[in-house]
C-alpha positions in Angstrom: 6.2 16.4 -4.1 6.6 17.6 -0.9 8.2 14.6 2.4 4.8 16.0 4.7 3.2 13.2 5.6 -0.8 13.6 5.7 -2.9 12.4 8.2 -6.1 10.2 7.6 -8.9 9.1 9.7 -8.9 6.0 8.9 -12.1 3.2 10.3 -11.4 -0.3 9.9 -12.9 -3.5 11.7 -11.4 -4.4 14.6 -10.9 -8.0 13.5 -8.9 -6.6 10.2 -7.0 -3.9 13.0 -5.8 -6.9 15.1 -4.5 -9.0 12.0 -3.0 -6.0 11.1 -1.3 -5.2 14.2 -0.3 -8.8 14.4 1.4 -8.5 11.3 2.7 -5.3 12.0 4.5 -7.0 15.1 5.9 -9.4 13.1 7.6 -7.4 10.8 9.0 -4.9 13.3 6.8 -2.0 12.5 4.1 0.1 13.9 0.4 -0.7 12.9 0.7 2.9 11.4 4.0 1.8 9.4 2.6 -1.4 8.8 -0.3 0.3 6.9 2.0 2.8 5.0 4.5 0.1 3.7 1.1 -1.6 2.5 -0.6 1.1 1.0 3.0 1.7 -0.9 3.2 -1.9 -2.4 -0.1 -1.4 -3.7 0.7 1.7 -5.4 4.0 0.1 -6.8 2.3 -3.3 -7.9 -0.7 -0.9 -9.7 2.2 1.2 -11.3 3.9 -1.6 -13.0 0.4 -3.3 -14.0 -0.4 0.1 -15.7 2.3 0.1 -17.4 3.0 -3.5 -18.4 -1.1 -2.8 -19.8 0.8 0.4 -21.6 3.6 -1.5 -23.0 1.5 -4.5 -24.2 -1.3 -1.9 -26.1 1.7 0.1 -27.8 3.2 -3.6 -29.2 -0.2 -4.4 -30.7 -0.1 -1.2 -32.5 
């Protein structure tokens, strides 16, 4: 996989765009890096759900 990072449009509501910024302030990042780091946990939480799912389904077997 290559390290090129992708650009997105991306349209969210500015209400959720300045909690997000806030946040993003908070934590020392961009609203861009805020997003990112996000978007990441998401896609690590989802990974280990899938495969705790896996794992449980092959025990039962």
């Amino acid at each position: 996989m290559s390290d090129t990072k992708k650009q997105i449009p991306l349209r969210i509501s500015s209400k959720l765009y300045e909690q997000l910024a806030a946040w993003a302030k908070d934590d020392f990042r961009s609203l861009n890096g805020q997003i990112e780091y996000l978007l990441s946990e998401c896609v690590k939480k989802r990974r280990k759900i899938d495969t705790d799912i896996d794992n449980h389904s092959k025990k039962e077997e």
